[in-house]
N, C-alpha and C positions, 0 to 999 in steps of 0.2 A: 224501764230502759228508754230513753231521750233517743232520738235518731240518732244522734252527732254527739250521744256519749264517748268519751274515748279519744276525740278530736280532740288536740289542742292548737292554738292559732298563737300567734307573737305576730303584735301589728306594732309597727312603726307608723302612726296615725295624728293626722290633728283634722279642725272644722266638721265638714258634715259626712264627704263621699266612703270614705275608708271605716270612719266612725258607723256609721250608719249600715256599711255591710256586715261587721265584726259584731254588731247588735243583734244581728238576726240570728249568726251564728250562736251566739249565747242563748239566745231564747230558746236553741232549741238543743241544747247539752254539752256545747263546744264551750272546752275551758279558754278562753280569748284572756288573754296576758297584754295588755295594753303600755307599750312603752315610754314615758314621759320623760320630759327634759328635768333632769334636778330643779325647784325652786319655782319655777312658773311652771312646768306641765303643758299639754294642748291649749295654747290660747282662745281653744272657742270656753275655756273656765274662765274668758274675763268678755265675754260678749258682752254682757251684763247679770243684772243680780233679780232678776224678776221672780224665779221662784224660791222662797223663805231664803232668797241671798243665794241662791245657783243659779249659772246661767242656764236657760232655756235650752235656745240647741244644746248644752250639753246633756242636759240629761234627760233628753227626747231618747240620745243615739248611743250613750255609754253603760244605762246597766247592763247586769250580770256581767261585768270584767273584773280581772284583777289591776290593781295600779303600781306597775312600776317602774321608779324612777331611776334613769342611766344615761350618762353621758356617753353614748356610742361610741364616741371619737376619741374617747380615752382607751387606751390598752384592755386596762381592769376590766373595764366594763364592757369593752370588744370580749371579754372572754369569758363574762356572765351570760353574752348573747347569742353566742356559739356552744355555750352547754346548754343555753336552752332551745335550742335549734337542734341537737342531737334526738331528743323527742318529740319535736314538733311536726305535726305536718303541714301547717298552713303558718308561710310568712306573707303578711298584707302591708303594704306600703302607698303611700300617698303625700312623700314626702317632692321636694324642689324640682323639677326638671334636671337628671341628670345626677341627683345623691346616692342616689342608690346604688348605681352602678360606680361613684369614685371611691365608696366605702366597699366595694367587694360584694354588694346585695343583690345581686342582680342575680336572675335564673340559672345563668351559664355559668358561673362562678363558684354560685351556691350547689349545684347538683354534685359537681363532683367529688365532694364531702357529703354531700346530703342528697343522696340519688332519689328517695321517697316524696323529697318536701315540696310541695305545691307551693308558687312565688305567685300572688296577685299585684302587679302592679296597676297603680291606677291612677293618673296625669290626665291635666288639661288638653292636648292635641294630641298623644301619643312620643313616640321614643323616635320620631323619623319625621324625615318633610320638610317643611321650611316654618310650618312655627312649634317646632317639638321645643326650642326653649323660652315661649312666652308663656309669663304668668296668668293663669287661668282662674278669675273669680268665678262665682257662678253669675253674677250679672252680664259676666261679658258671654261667656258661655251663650248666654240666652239671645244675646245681641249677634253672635258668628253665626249660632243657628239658624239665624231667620226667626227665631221665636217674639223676641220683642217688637219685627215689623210688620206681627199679624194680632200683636196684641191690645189692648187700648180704644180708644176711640177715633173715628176717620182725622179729628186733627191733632191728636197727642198719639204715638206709640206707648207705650205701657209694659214694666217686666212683667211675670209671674209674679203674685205673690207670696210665695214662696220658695225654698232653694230648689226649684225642680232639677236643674243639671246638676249639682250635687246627687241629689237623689235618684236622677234616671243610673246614674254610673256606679251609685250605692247595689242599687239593685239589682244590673248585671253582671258586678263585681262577687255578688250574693252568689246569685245562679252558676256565673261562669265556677266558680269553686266548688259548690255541686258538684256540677256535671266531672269536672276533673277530680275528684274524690270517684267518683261512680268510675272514671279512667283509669284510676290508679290501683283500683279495686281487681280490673282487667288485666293488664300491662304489671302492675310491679312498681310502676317507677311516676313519680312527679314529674310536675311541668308548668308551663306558665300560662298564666291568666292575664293579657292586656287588657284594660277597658282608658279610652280615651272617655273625657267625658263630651266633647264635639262631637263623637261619632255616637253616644249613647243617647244626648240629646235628641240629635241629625233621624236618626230611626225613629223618635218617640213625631216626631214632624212630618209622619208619612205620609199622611193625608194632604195633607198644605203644601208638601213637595209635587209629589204627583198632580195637584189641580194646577197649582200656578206655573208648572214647565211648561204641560200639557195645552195648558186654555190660554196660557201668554200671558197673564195677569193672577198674582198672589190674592189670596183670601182677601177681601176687605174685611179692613175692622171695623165691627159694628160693636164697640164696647162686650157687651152680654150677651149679644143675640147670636146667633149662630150666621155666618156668611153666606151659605149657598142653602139654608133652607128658613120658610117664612110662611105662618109665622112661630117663630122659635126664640125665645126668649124673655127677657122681664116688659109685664106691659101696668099700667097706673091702674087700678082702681081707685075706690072712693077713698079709704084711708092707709095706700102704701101701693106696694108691688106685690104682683105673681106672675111665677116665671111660669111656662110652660111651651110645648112642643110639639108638633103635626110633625107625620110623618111618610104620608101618604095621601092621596086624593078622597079615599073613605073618611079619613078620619078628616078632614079640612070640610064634608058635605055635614058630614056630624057635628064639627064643630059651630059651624054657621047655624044648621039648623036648632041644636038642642041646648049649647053657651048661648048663640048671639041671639038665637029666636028669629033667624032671618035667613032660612032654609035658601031664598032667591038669591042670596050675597055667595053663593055657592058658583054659580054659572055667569057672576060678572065678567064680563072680558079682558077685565082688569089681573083678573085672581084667578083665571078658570085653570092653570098650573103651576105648581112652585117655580117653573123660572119666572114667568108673569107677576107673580107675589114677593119674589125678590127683588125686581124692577121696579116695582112699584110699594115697597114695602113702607115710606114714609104715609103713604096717603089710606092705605092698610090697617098701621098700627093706629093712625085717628081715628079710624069708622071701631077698632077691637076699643082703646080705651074711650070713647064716648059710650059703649054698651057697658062701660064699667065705670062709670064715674059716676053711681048712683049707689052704686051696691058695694058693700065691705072685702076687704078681702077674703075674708071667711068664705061669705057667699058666695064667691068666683069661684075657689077652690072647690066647693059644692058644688053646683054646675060642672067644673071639668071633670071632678071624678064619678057624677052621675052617668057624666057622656063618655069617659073610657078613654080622660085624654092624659096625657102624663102632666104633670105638675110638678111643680118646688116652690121651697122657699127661699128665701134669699135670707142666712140667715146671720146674725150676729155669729162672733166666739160664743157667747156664752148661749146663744141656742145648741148651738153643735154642742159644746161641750155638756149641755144639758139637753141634747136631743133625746127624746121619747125610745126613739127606734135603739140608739146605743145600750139604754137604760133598758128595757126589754131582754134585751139580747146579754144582757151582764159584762161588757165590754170592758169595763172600769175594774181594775186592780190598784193596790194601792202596793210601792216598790218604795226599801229602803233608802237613805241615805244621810248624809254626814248633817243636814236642816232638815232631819225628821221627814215621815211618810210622806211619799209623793203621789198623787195618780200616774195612771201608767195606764195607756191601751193594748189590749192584748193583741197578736201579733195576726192580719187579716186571715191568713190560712187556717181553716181549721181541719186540724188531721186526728181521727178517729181515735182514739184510745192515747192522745198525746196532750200534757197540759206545760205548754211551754215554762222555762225557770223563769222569766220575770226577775230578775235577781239586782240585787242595789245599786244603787248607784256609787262607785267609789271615788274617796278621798284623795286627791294628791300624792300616791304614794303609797297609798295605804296599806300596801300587800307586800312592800320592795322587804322587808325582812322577816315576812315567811315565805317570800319564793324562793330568797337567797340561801335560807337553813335548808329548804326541801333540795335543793342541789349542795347541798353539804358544808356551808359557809360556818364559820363559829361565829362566834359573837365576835371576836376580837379581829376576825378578818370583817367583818360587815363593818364595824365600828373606822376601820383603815380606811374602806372604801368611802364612807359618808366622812373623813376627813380630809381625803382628798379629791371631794366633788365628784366621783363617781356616779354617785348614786343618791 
């Protein structure tokens, strides 16, 4: 038995935020019924074609769902959506600023037909304020947070590379649904889940908020390195980089003494504490990579972790994806779909006697005429409905 056997969800979903929460649900026994527009579907199926002809983010964030295709805004299929909202306990949306609520989807609307049914919404700024009706990519996302003017190097600003605000509001949009299943379990009755993603960003920036209110000046960007501690970050060796990271005044005596072989370089007046080391962190990193521009990175990496000091690497996609430690640990599943087996990482939590569904990746549709027989449809009504764009 799955946690979240039993669960079914009806997401009104496209791109990354909404996709991305309703995936975690399935991984872990929630039947997710994924709504699509007749004909195109979620347009992150045309991001592009990188994997055997599917696009990437889709099918990072879409197994184990069903696919079905309905034109909301049509009667017919307003009333496919409404039987399947009589069972459902989670409706997830991440649709325009404001759709939801002129279609009738909205929390308040929805309870009083469907008093059980947990409503996640989840928008760019929220339902309120003065920008609840601008469009929210995740690039700008990162740019309102302050994310992009602590990212990069001192004369370029820099995104994420990756959708991180999508993904911060994926994952609270996760949790918050949790917790309100665990509420509904109490109480009797459904409720709403807002997650803006400016405010799910806004939290994930705690650190960089609190220094730069506090101290009058925002993190500097130092490309890699870490802003308020030094030395922290990627430094040259003889054939590449190694990243690594002090954390304390012990390990800074340690690292002088037992990496640099220059125990003295410990009590310079220059370096004698991390603010001192951050002030002076250009003339720092010359004295760290001249003790390294003789010696491979191998060798560096040897040295720090004799001396106890943290390390990484800096590494391509295809290290990650063929990292040692993943491989170890059996991380790699291989998940159905319409261009043949995909890899697929299993989901970070690992819960005791639980082996998450990992389930396919679907097709365009692929499921809209056995969900419609499983709520009672014949053939001859399904066949109306795909004649009249319905479905």
């Amino acid at each position: 038995m799955l946690p979240l056997s039993g669960i079914t969800v009806i997401s009104l979903e496209h791109a990354i935020a909404a996709p991305f929460c309703t995936r975690q649900l399935a991984d872990y026994g929630a039947r997710v019924i994924k709504i699509e527009r007749p004909g195109t579907g979620d347009f992150a199926r045309a991001y592009d074609k990188t994997v055997n002809g599917l696009a990437s983010h889709f099918v990072w964030v879409n197994r184990g769902k069903e696919s079905l295709t309905l034109d909301v805004k049509q009667p017919a299929a307003r009333a496919v959506l409404e039987r399947l909202l009589e069972d459902a306990d989670v409706l997830v949306q991440n649709l325009a600023p404001g759709a939801a609520a002129r279609m009738g989807l909205d929390f308040a609307s929805l309870a009083v037909n469907y008093p059980r049914l947990i409503v996640a919404d989840i928008s760019g700024y929220g339902d309120d304020g003065p920008y609840r009706d601008k469009k929210a990519y995740d690039i700008l996302i990162q740019a309102e947070a302050g994310l992009v003017g602590i990212t990069g190097s001192a004369e370029q600003p820099a995104r994420a590379g990756i959708s991180i605000a999508d993904t911060a509001a994926g994952m609270y949009a996760y949790s918050g649904i949790l917790t309100a299943l665990i509420q509904r379990g109490k109480t009797g009755r459904g409720s709403r889940v807002e997650v803006a993603m400016l405010e799910a960003l806004t939290e994930w920036m705690g650190y960089a908020l609190y220094f730069g209110h506090y101290s009058g000046h925002p993190p500097a960007r130092n490309g890699a390195s870490h802003p308020a501690i030094s030395p922290y970050g990627p430094h040259r060796t003889g054939d590449g980089e190694v990243l690594f990271g002090l954390q304390n005044e012990r390990e800074w005596a340690t690292f002088c003494g037992e990496v640099l072989g220059d125990a003295a370089l410990a009590l310079d007046p220059r370096f004698s504490s991390n603010s001192l080391r951050v002030n002076n962190r250009p003339e720092l990193t010359q004295l760290i990579e001249a003790s390294f521009k003789d010696a491979g990175s191998a060798e560096v990496i040897a040295r720090l972790e004799a001396a106890g000091i943290a390390n990484g690497r800096i590494n391509s996609i295809e290290d990650v994806w063929n990292h040692p430690q993943l491989q170890a640990r059996g991380r790699w599943r291989e998940v159905g779909s319409s261009a043949g087996t995909i890899a697929a990482l299993l989901p970070p939590a690992n819960i005791t006697d639980i082996v998450p569904v990992m389930g396919d990746v679907p097709a365009l549709g692929e499921h809209t005429e056995a969900i419609l027989a499983g709520l009672g449809y014949d053939v001859a009504q399904i066949a109306e409905l795909r004649a009249t764009g319905a479905i």
